[in-house]
C-alpha positions as CSV (number, residue, x, y, z in Angstrom):
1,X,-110.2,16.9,76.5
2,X,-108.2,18.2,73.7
3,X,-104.6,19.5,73.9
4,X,-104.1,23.6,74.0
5,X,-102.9,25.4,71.4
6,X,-99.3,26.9,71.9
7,X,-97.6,29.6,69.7
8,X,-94.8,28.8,67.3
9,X,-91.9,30.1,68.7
10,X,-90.7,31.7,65.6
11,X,-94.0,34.3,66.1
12,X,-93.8,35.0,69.5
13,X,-93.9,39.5,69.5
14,X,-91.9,41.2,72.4
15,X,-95.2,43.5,73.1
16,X,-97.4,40.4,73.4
17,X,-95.4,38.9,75.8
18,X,-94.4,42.4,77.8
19,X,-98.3,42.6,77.7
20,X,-98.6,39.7,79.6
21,X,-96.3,40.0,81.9
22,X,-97.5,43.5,82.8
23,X,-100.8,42.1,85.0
24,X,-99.7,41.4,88.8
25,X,-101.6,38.2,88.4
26,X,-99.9,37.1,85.3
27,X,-96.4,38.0,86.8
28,X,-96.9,36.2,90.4
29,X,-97.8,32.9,87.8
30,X,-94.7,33.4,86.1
31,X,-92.1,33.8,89.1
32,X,-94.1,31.3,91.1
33,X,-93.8,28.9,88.1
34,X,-89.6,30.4,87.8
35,X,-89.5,28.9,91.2
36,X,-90.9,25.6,90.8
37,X,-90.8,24.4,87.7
38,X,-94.1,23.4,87.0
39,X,-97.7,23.4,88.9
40,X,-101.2,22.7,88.3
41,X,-103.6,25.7,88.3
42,X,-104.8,24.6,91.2
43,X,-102.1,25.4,93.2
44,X,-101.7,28.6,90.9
45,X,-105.1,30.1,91.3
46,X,-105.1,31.0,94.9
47,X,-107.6,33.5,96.1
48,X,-108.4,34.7,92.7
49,X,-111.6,34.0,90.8
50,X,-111.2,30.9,88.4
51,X,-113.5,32.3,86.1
52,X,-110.6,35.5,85.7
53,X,-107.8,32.9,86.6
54,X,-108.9,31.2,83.0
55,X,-108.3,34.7,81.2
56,X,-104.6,34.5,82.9
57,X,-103.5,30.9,81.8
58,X,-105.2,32.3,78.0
59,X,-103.0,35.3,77.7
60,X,-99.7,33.6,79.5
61,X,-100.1,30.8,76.4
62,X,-101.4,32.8,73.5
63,X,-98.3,35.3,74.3
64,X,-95.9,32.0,74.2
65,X,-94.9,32.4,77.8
66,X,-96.9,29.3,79.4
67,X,-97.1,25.5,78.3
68,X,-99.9,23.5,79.5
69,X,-100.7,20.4,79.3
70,X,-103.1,18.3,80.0
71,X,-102.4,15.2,82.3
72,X,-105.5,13.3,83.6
73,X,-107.8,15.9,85.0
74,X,-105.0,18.6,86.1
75,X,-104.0,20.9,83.6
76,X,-99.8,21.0,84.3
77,X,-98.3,24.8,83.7
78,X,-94.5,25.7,82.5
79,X,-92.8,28.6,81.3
80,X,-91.3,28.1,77.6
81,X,-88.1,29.0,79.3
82,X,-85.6,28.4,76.6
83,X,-88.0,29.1,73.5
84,X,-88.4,32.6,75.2
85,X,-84.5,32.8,75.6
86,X,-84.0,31.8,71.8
87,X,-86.6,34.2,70.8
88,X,-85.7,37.2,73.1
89,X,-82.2,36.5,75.0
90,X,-82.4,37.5,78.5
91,X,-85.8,38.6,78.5
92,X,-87.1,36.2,80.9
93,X,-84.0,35.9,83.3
94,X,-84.7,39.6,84.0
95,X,-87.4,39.0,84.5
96,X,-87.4,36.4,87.1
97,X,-84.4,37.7,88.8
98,X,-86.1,41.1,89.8
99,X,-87.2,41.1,93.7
């Protein structure tokens, strides 16, 4: 399986990431991936449909705010943490940090 396609972080737009953020799926992903670092979708899916799950993972790494890659057959998910921080200083630790 080839590797996914992930933004330059020098194009990265505030309203494409603020876009993704604004789904309630898409922001439990991103604070459950705040807390640990990294998971598989697996464990990020849930309840929800993997058919819509898929959409999720697209928009989180076409917006520049997830990394995945691909190890065996598990697909590993991060938050581009520190390109985001470059890009848009404080952005994402506001994000994370509200309850």
């Amino acid at each position: 399986m080839a590797a996914y396609d992930h933004p330059d972080p020098a194009t990265f737009e505030l309203i494409l990431v603020l876009r993704a953020l604004a789904d309630p799926a898409r922001l439990d992903i991103v604070r459950h991936l705040g807390r640990v670092g990294e998971a598989n979708c697996a464990t990020l899916i849930g309840t929800r449909p993997k058919s819509s799950m898929s959409h999720h993972f697209q928009v989180l790494r076409e917006s520049g705010v997830l990394r995945t890659r691909i190890e065996g057959v598990q697909h590993r998910n991060s938050l581009r943490l520190a390109e985001l921080d470059a890009r848009f200083p404080g952005l994402m630790t506001a994000i994370l940090n509200v309850a």
